[in-house]
N, C-alpha and C positions, 0 to 999 in steps of 0.2 A: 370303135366307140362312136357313136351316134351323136352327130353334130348340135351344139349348142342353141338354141333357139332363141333367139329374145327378143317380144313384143315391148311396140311403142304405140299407144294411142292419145296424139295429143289434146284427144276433147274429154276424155275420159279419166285418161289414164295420171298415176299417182307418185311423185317421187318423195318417198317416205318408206320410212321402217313400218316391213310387214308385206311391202309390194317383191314380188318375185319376177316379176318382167313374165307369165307366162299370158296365152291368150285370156285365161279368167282373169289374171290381174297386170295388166299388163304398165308399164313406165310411161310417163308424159313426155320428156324429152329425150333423144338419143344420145345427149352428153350427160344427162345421170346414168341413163344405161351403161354408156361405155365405159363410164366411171366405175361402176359397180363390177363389169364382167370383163374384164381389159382384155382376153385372149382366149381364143378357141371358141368365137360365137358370132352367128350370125343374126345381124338386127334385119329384125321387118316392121315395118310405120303403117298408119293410116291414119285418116280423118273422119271420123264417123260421121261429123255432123257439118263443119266448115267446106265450102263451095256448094251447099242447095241453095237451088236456085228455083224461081215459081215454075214449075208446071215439068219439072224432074221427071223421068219415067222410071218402072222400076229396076231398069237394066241401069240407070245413073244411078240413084239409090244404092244397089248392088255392086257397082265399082268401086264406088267410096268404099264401101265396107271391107272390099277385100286388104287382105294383109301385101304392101309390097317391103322387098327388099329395100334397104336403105341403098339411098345413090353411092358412087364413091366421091364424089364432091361432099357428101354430106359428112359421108367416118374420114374426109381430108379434113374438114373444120372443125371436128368433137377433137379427132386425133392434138391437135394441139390445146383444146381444153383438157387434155387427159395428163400431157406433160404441167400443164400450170396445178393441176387436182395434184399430182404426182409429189409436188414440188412442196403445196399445202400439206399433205400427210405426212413428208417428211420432217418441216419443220414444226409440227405439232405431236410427232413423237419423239421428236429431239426432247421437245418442250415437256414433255411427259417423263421422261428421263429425267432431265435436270430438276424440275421440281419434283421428283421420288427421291432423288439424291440428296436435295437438300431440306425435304421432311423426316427422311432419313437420320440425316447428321445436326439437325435443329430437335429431334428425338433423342438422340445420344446428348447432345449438349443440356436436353431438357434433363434427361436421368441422372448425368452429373450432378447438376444443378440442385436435384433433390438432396444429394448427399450434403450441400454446405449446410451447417447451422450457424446461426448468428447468436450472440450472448452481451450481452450489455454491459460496457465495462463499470465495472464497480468503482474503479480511483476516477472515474470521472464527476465532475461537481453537480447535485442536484441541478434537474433542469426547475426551470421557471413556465408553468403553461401558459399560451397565450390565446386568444384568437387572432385572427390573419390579418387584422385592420388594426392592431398595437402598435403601433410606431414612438413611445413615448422614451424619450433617452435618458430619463434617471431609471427605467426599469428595463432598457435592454440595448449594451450598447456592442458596437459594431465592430469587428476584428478587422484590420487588413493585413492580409497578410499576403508569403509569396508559394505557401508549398501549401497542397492540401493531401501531401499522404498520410502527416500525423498530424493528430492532435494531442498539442503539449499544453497542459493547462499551468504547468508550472510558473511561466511569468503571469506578472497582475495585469498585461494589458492582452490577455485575451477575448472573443467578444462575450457573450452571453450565452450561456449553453438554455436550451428551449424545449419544448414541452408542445406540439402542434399537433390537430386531428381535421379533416379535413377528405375533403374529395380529388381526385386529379382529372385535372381539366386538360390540360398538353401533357405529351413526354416526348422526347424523342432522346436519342443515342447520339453520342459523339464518342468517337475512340474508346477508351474504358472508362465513359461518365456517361449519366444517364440524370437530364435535366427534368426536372415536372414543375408544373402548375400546377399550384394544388388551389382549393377557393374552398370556403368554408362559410359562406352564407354573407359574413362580415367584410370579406378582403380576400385578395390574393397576395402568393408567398412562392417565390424561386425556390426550389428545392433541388442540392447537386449531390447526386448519389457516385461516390467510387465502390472498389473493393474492398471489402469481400463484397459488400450489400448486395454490388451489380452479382455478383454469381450468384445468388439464389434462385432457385425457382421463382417465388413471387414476382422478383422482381424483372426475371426473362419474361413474367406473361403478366405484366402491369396491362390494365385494360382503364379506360377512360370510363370516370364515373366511378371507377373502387372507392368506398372509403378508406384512408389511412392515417393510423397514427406513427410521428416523424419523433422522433431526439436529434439533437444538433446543434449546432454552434452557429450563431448568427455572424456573416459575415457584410461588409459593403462590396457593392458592386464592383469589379474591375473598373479603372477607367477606360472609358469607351463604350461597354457592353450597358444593357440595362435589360431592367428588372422591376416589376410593381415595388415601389417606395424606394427602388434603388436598394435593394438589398437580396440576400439570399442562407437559405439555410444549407449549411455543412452537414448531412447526416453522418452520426453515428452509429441508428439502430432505427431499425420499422418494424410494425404488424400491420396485417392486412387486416380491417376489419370488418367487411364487407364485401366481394369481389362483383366485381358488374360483367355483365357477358359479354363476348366479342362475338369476331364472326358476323356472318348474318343479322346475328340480334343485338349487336353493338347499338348506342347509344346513335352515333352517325349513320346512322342507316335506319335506324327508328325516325327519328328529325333529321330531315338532309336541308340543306338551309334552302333548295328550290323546288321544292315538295311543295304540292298542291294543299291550299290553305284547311281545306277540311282534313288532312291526314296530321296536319302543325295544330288543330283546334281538337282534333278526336284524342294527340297526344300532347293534350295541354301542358299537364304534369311532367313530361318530360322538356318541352319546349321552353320551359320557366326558365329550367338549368343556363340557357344560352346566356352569352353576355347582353344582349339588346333588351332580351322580356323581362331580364330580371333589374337592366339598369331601369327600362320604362316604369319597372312596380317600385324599386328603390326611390324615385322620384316622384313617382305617384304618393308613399307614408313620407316625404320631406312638405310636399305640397302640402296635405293632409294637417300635418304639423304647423304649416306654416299660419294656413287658414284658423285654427286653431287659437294662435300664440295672437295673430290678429282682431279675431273677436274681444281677446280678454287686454287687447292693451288700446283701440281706439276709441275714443273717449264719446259718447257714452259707452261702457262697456257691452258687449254682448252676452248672454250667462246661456249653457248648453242646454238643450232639453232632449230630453227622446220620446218623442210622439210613436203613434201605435202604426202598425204597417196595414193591420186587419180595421177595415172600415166599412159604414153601411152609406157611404154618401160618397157624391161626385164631384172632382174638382174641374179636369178639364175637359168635360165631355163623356158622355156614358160608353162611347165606340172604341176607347179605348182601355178598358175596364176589365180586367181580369176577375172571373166570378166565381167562387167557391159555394159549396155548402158550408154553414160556421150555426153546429147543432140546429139544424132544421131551419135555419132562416138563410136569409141571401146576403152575402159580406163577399168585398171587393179589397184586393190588394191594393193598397194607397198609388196614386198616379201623384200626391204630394203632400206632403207635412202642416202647406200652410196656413189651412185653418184652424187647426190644432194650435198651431205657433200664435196665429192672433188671439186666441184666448189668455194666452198666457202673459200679455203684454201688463194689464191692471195692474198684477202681483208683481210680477219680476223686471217691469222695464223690457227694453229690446232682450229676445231671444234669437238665439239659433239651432240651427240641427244636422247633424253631417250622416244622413239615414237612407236606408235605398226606397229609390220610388220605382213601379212598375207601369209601361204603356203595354196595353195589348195590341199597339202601333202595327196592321202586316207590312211590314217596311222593311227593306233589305239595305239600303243605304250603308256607305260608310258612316254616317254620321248617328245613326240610331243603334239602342239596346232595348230590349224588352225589360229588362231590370239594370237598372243603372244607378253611380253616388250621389245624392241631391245633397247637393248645400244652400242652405235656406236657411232667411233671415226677416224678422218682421220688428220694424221700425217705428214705435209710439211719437206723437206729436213732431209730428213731419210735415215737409210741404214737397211738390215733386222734386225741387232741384235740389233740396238736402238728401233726397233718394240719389239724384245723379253723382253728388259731392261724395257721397258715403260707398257706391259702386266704385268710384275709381281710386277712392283710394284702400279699397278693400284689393283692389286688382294688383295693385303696387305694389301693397307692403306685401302680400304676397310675394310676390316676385322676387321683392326687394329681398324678405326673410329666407327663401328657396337659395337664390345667388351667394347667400352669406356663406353657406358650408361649400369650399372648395371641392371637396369630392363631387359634392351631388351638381355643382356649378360644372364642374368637369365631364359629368354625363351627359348633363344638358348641350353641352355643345359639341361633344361625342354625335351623340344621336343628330341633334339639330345643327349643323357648323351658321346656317342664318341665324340663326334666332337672334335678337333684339328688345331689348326693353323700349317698349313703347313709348312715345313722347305722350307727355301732358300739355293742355287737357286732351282726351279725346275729343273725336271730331264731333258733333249735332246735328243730327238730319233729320227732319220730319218725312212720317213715313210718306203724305203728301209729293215732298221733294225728292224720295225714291222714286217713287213710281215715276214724278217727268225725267229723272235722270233716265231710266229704264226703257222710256219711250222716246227719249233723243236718240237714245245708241241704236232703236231697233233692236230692242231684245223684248223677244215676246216670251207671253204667259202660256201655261200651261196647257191652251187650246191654242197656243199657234197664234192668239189674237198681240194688238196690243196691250199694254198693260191700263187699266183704267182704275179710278178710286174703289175700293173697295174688295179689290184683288187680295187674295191670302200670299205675298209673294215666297214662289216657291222656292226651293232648294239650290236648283240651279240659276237661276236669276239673282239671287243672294249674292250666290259665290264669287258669277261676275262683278257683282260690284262691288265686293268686298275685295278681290283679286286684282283689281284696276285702281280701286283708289289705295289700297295696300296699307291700310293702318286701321287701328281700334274705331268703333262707329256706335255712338249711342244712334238708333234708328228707334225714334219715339212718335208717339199720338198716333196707334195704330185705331182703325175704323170697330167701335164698338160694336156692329155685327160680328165678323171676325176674330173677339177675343173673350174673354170668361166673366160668366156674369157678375164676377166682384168686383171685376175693376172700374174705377171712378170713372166718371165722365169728364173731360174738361170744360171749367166752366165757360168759357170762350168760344169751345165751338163745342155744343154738344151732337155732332158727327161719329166724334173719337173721344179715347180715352187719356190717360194721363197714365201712360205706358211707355215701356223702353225694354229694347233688345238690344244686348252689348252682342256685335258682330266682330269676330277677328279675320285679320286675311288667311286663306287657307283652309279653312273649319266652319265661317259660320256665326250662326246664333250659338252661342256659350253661355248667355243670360237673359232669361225672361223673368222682369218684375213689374211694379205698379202702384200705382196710389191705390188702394182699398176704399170702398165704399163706403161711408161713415154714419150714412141719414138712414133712416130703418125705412120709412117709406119709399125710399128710392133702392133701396134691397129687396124688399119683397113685392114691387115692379119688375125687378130684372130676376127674382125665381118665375115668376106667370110670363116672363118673354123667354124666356129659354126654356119653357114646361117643365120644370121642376116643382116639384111638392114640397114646400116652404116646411111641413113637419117636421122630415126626419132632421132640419139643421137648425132645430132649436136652440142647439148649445152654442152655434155660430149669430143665430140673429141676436138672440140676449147679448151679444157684445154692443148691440146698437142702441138697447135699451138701459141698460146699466151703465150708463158712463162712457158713454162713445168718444169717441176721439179721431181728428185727420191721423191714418198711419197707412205706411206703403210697407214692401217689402220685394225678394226676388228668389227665383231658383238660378243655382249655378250649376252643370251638369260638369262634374268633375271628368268623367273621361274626355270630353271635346275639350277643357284647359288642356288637360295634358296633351292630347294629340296636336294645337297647339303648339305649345312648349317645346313638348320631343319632335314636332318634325313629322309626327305618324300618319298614315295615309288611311288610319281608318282606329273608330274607338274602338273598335274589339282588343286591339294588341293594347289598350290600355287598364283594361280589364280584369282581373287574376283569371276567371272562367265565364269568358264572355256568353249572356244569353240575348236570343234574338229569334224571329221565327224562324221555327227549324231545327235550333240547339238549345238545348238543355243537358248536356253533358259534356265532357263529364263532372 
């Protein structure tokens, strides 16, 4: 029999399925060779192309090329790679073994498993259904007990037999009990499954994410152990009402908590599910509520309105404008509600509006959205510092109203363990006194210069000084080139205007408002200085003509509160389906 041949070419050559070691295809290293052909074969190497050197003849050229035998220094060094390769095979066909043996006997346990059925006992007492966040003790009270093989309803002090539907969120096995999390949009609920339940099918291939519905007996927690509300249900009967996948397409492997942000943002919908996006949204409709409950109880009151999203006019600047066709003519998505809201002042007193505004901002920041929650308020017969009065204590009772429901108080400092209710009053700083704070510290502007009057101060220059001095900051009288053509001028220094941006530590600007322009000659000055066509905002100047009045107002951008609030390092996580350049879905 004609001895084995086996080529290595290490500039060439390939160790991978499909390579034969022959001279057309020949191996890269002589320890995959050796690996591959263990016995009865002779290795020959070469370099095809490593050691040219400049001015090579073709007899050097032609040396390299040729095939030599491997040294035996060389098959003395693989040789001991071959025992360690040796060694690896074996214990990955151990491994191969054992787990066929125990899909095997996890197969038989499964077919068993089909044979149990479950039947609901009949002498057991109507359940009561709940959701998961019921915790109320004239309608559901709590058994302690010491055995949980039966249940005996015959004495009167057993707990509350129940009625729950719901998702599982954890499970894990203990001896012959099998514990779940279940969560149901409202709350979570301990769930302890014994036999028979545990032998079912369903219940050997519970996957996270199933919907289920549960029967059972409500019990308290052991001492020691715990449980959401300090409780847990005793089943006595389930259906699966939904099964979720496992495997590969499990839920945890769809959203892995360190998955790169655009695969958490493409699978929004499933990312909600987590405990963090969904305590941040939970917290987000408490705020929402709060802001709400606050208009209608600070005196003057504030009455809601809903202005239109589809607009032909500019609030902040035309470069941020989103432009449709809207039947043959040109209409822009609202960038903000509040000239709408000033119309409304006449009839109704101070209004508000809790409405989405859109920038067509290309900004990638944590702190921006292309569509984001405006909350906005426009304030009849005002002066600026009943503006600054009415800001802080809008910011308060907020707070204040948020802090009131324990659960959502409990998220809040879940999420954020700092968080702090701000002291009053906030702090006063003309934007003036920014900018020298700015230039004492050497912190430069956005060309690297120092900072001087009239600077837009940017983002990160903000932060720092927001970070350093570490509390709430009305930062007011910003430089009337720099801001929108409605807002007032101050009569003291007409420089600036009669402006304010509430800054928190952490986030930023969260509030831009202003005293409004009231004199009609002095508004249709500032449409000709900012080159705007006074026509199309007829139904805003008429406010000057008809019965003008000193009035201010403000935008809140609800995602930057919360992030804020919860601690978040960026408004998208505060967003249900965050847009910004670049997303729009899903």
């Amino acid at each position: 029999m004609a001895e084995k041949k086996i080529y290595i070419d290490e500039d060439v050559g390939k160790d991978e399925v499909g390579v034969d070691g022959s001279e057309q295809s020949p191996f890269k290293s002589l320890q995959h060779a050796k690996n591959q052909n263990p016995e009865g074969a002779s290795f020959f190497t070469r370099k095809s192309q490593t050691g040219a050197a400049e001015g090579d003849g073709e007899e050097a050229a032609a040396a390299r090329l040729e095939w030599k035998a491997a040294t035996k220094s060389a098959l003395k060094r693989v040789e001991g790679g071959y025992q360690i390769y040796l060694k690896k095979q074996a214990k990955a066909q151990e491994l191969a073994i054992r787990e066929k043996k125990e899909a095997e006997a996890r197969e038989k346990v499964l077919e068993e498993a089909k044979k149990v059925k479950l039947e609901q006992n009949a002498s057991h007492p109507k359940p009561t259904f709940i959701h998961l966040n019921e915790t109320d003790p004239t309608k559901i009270k709590l058994y302690s007990g010491e055995s949980t093989k039966e249940v005996d309803y015959s004495s009167g002090d057993r707990g509350t037999r129940v009625n729950v539907r719901g998702r599982i969120h954890r499970l894990r096995d203990q001896k012959d009990l099998i514990f779940l999390t279940v969560y149901d949009g409202y709350g979570y609920l301990q769930v302890v499954m014994a036999a028979p339940l545990t032998q079912t099918y369903d219940a050997k291939t519970f996957t996270q994410e199933s919907s289920i519905e549960i029967w059972g007996e409500m019990w308290a927690v052991p001492e020691g152990k715990h449980a959401p509300d300090n409780r847990e249900l005793h089943a006595d009967y389930f259906v699966i009402i939904g099964k979720a996948p496992g495997g590969d397409d499990a839920i945890t492997n769809r959203v892995q908590k360190d998955a790169e942000q655009y695969i958490l943002l493409d699978n929004r919908h499933l990312t909600i599910r987590g405990e963090v996006a969904s305590s941040v949204l939970k917290v987000r409709a408490a705020v929402t509520r709060a802001f709400r409950r606050t208009y209608e109880e600070i005196t003057p009151t504030c009455l809601e309105v809903t202005p239109p999203s589809m607009v032909q006019t500019q609030v902040e600047g035309g470069s941020t404008l989103f432009k449709f066709d809207y039947y043959g003519e040109d209409a822009y998505l609202t960038q903000s509600s509040q000239l709408y809201l000033e119309t409304c002042l006449p009839s109704m007193g101070n209004v508000f509006c809790i409405a989405p505004s859109f920038r067509a901002e290309k900004s990638l920041t944590r702190r921006h959205l292309s569509e984001y929650t405006h909350i906005e308020a426009e304030l009849d017969f005002i002066t600026f510092d009943d503006l600054l009065s009415h800001l802080e204590t809008v910011v308060f009772s907020v707070i204040e109203k948020t802090l009131a429901d324990p659960k959502i108080k409990k998220m809040i400092m879940d999420l954020n363990p700092e968080f702090k209710v701000p002291e009053r009053p906030f702090m006063r700083m003309k934007y003036s006194d920014a900018i020298e704070w700015l230039v004492n510290r050497g912190i430069l502007n956005e060309d690297g210069e120092p900072h001087k009057f009239g600077d837009d101060i940017a983002e990160a220059a903000e932060r720092k000084m927001t970070d350093e001095i570490n509390k709430p900051i009305f930062l007011t009288h910003f430089p009337k080139e720099i801001k929108a053509f409605y807002m007032k001028v101050d009569g003291s220094d007409p420089r600036v205007t009669e402006s304010v941006d509430v800054l928190m530590p952490g986030v930023g600007e969260i509030v831009g408002g202003s005293m409004r322009m009231s004199d009609y000659d002095e508004l249709m000055q500032a449409y000709k200085n900012k080159g705007l066509d006074a026509g199309p905002y007829y139904w805003y100047t008429d406010q000057r003509r008809y019965g003008t009045s000193e009035h201010g107002g403000y935008g809140l951008g609800l995602e930057r509160f919360l992030a804020w609030m919860c601690g978040q390092f960026t408004v998208r996580s505060c967003a249900l389906y965050p847009r910004y350049m670049g997303r729009c879905t899903p």
